[in-house]
N, CA, C and O atoms as a DFTB+ gen file, in Angstrom:
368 C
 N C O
     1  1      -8.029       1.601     -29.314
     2  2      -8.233       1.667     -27.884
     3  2      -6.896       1.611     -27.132
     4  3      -6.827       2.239     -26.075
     5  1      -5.563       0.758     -27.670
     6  2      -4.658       0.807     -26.926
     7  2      -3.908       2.011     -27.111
     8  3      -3.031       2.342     -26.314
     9  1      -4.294       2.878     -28.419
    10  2      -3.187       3.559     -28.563
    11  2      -3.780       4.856     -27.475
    12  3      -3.058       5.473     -26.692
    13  1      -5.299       5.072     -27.666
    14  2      -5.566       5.995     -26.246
    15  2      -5.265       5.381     -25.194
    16  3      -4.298       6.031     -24.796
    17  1      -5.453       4.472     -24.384
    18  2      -4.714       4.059     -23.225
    19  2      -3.126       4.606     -23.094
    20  3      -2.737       5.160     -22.066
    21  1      -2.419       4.426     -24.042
    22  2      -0.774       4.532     -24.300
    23  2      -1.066       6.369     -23.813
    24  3      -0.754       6.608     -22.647
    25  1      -1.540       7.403     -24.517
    26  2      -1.377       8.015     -24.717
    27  2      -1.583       8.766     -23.352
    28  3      -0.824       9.674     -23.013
    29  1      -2.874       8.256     -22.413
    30  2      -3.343       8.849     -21.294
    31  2      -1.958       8.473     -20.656
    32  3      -1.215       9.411     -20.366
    33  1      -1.483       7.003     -20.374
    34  2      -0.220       6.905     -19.687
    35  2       1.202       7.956     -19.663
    36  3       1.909       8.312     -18.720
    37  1       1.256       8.227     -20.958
    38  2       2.033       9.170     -21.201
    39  2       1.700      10.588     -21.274
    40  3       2.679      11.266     -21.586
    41  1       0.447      11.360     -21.053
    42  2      -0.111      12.437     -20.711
    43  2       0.343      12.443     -18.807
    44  3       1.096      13.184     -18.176
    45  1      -0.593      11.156     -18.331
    46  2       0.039      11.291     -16.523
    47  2       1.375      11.459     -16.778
    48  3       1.654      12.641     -16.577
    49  1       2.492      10.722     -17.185
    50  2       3.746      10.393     -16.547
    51  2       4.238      11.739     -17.119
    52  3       5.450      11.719     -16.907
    53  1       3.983      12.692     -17.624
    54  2       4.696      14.124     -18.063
    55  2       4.668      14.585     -17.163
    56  3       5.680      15.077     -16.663
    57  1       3.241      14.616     -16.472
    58  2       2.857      15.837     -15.344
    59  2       3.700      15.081     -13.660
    60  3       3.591      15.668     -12.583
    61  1       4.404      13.864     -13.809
    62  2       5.156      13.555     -12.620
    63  2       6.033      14.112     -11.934
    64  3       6.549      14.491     -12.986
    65  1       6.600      14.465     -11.284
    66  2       7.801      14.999     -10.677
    67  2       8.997      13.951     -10.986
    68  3       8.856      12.734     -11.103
    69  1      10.538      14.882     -11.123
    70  2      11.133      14.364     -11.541
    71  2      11.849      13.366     -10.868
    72  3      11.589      13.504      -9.672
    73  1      12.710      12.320     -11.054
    74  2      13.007      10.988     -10.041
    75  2      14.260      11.926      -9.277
    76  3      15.075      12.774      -9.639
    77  1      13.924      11.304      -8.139
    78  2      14.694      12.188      -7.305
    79  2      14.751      13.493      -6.805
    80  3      15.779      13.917      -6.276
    81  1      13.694      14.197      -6.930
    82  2      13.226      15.490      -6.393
    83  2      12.864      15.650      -5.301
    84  3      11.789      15.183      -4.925
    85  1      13.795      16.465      -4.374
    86  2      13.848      16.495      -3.123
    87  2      12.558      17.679      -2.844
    88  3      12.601      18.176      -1.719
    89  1      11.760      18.027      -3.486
    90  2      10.932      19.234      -3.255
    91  2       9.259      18.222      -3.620
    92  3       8.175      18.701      -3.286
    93  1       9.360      16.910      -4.286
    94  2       8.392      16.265      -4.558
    95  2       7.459      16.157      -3.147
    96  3       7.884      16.133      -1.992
    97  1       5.888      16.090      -3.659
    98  2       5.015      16.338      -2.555
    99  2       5.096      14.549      -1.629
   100  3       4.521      14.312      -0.567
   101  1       6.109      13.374      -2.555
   102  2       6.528      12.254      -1.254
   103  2       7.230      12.626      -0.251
   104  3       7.163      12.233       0.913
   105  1       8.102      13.610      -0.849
   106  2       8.935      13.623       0.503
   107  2       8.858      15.244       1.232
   108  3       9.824      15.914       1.597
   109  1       7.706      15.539       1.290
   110  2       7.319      16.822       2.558
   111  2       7.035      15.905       3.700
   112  3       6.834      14.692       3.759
   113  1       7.083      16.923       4.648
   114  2       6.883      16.489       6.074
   115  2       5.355      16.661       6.711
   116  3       4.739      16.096       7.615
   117  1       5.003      17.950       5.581
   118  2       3.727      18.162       6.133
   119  2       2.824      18.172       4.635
   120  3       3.215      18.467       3.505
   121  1       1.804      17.838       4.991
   122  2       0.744      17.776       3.843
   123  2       0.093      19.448       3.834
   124  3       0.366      20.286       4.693
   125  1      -0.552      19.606       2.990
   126  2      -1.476      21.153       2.393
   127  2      -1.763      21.602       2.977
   128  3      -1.529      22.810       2.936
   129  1      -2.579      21.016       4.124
   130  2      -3.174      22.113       5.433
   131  2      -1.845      21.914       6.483
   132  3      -2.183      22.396       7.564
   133  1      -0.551      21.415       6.554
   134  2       0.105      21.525       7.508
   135  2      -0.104      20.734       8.366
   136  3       0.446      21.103       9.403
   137  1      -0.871      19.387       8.527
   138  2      -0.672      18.500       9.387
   139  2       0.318      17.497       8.881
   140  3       0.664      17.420       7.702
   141  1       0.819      16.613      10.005
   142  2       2.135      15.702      10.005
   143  2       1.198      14.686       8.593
   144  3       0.027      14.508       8.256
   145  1       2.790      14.173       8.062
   146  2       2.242      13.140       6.964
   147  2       2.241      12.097       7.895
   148  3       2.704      12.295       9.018
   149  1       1.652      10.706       7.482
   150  2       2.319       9.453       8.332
   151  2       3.485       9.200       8.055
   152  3       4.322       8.836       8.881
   153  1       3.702       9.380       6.736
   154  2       5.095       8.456       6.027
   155  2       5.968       8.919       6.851
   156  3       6.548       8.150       7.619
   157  1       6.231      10.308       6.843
   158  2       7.255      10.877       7.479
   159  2       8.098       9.852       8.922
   160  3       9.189       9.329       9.149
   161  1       6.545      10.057       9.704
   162  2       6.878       9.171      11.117
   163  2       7.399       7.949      11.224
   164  3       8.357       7.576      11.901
   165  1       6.405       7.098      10.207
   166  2       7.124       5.979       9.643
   167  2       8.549       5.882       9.516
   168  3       9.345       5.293      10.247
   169  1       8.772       6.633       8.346
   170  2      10.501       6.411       8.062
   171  2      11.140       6.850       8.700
   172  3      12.294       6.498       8.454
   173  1      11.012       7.994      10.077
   174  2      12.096       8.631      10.492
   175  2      12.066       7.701      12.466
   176  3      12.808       7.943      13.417
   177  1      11.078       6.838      12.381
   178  2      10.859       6.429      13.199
   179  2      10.772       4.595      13.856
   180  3      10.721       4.113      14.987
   181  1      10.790       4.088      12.640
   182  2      10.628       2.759      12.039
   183  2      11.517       1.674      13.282
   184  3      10.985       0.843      14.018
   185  1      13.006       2.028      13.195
   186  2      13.737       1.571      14.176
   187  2      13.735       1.548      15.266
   188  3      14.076       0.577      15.941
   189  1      13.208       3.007      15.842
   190  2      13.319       3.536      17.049
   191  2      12.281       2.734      17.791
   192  3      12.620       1.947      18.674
   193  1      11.000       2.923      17.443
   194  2       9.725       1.994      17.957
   195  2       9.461       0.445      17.635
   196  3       8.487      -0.198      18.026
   197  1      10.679      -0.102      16.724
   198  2      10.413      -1.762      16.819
   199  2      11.675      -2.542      17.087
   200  3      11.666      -3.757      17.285
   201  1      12.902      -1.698      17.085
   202  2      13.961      -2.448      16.419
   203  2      14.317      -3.447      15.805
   204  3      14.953      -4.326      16.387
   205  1      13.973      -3.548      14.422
   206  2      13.848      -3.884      13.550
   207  2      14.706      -3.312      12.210
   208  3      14.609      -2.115      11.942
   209  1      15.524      -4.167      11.400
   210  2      15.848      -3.107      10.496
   211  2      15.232      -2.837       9.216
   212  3      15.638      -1.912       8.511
   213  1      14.270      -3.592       8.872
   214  2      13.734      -3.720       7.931
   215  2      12.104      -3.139       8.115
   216  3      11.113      -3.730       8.540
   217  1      12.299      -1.463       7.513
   218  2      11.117      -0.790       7.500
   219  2       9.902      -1.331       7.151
   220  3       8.887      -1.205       7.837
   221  1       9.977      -2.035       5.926
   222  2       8.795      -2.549       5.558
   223  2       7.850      -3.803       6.119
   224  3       6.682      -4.091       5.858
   225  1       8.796      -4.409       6.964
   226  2       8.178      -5.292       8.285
   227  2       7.972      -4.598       9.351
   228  3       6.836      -4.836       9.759
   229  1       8.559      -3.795      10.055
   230  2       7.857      -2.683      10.734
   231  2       6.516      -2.284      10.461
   232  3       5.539      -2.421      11.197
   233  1       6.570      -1.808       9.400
   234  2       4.807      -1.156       8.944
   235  2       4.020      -1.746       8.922
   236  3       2.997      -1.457       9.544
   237  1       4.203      -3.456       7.790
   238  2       3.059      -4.138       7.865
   239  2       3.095      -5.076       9.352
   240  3       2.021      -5.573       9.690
   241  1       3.929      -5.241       9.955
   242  2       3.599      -5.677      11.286
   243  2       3.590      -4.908      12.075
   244  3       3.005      -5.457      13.009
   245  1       3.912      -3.727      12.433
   246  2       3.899      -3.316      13.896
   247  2       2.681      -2.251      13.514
   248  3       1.571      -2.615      13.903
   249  1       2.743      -0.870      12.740
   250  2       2.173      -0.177      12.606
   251  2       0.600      -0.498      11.554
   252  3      -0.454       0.128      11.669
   253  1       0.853      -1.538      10.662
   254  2      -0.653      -1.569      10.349
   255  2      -1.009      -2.803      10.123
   256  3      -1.403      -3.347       9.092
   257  1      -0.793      -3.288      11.431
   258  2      -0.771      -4.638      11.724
   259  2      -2.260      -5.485      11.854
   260  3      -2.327      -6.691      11.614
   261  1      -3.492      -4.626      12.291
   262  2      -4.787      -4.728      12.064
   263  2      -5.601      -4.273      11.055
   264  3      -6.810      -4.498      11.124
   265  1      -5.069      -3.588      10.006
   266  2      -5.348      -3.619       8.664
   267  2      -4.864      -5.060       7.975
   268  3      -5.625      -5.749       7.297
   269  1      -3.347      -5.433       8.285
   270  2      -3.308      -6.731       7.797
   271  2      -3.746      -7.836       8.016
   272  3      -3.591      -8.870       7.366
   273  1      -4.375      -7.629       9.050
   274  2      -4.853      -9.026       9.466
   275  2      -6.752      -8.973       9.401
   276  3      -7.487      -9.882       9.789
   277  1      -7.091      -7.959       8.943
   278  2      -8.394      -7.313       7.820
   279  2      -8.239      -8.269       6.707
   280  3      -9.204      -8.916       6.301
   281  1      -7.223      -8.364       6.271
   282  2      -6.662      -8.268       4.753
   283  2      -6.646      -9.932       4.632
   284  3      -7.072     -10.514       3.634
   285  1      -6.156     -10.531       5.662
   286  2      -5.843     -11.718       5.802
   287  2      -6.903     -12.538       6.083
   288  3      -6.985     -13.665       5.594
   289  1      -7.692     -12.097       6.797
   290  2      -9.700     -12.728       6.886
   291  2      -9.964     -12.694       5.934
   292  3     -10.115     -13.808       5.431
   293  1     -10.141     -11.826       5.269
   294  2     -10.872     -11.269       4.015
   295  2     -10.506     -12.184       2.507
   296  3     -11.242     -12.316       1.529
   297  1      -9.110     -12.740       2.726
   298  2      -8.330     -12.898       1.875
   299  2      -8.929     -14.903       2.182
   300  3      -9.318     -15.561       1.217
   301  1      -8.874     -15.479       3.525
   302  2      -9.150     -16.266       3.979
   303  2     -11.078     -16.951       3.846
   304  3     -11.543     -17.915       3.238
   305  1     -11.512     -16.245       4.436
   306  2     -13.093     -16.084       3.943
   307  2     -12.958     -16.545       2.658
   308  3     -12.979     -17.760       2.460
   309  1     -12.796     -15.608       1.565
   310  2     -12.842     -15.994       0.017
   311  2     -12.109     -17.848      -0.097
   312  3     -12.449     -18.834      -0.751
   313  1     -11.697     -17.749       0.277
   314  2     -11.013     -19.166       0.267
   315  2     -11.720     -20.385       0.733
   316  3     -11.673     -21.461       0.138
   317  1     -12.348     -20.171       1.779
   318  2     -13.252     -21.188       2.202
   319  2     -14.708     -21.511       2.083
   320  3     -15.475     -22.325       2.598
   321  1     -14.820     -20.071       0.760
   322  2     -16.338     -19.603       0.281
   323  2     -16.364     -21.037      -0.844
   324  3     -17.107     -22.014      -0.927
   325  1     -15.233     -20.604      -1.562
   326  2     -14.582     -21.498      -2.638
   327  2     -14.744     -22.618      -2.795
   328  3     -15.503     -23.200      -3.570
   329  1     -13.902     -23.073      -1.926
   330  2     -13.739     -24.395      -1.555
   331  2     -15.099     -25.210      -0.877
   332  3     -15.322     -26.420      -0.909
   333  1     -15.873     -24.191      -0.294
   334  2     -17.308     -24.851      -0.171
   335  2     -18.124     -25.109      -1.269
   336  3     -18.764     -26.148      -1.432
   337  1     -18.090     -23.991      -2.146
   338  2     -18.875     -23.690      -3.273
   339  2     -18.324     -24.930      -4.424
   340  3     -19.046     -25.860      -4.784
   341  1     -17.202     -24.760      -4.798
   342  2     -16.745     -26.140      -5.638
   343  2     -17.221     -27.616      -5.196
   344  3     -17.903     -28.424      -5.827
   345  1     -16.573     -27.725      -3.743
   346  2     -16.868     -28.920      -2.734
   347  2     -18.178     -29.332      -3.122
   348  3     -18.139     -30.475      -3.577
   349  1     -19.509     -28.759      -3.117
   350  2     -20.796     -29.009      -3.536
   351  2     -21.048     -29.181      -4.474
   352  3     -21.996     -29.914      -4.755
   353  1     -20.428     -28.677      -5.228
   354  2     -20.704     -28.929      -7.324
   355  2     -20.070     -29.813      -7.146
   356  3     -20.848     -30.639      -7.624
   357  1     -18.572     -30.848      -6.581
   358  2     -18.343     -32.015      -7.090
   359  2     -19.585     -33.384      -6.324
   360  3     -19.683     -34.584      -6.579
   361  1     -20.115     -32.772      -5.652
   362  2     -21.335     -34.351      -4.382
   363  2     -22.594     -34.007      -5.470
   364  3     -23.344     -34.983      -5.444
   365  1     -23.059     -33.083      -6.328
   366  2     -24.011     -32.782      -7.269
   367  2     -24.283     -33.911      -8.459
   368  3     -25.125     -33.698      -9.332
């Protein structure tokens, strides 16, 4: 079983583009039908709309800042499901 696992891994990673390929479908501007990517805006834009220098706090705070905080209920909830659920098995 591991050696098919191994093998699918190394079947994907052939068909990858090579590191650093400026023609790779990460770094187009436009996706298949020709509409804007996000990334693009993101990176070419990151500073301009937060000033900030650090892109990746930009994104998860400014630009998908209500996805993270989705993420952070969600993440929170489970936590206090828990802690109820245990809490009762120890008064049992």
């Amino acid at each position: 079983m591991l050696l098919l696992f191994t093998g699918l891994l190394v079947y994907a990673t052939i068909h990858l583009p090579a590191r650093g390929d400026p023609e790779a479908p990460m770094h187009r501007k436009e996706n298949v039908v020709g509409d804007p990517v996000a990334g693009a805006y993101f990176i070419g834009n990151a500073y301009r709309d937060a000033a900030t220098p650090n892109m990746v706090t930009v994104i998860l705070a400014d630009y998908r800042s209500v996805d993270t905080l989705g993420e952070v209920i969600v993440v929170f909830t489970a936590g206090v499901c828990c802690l109820l659920i245990l809490r009762r098995r120890m008064y049992d």
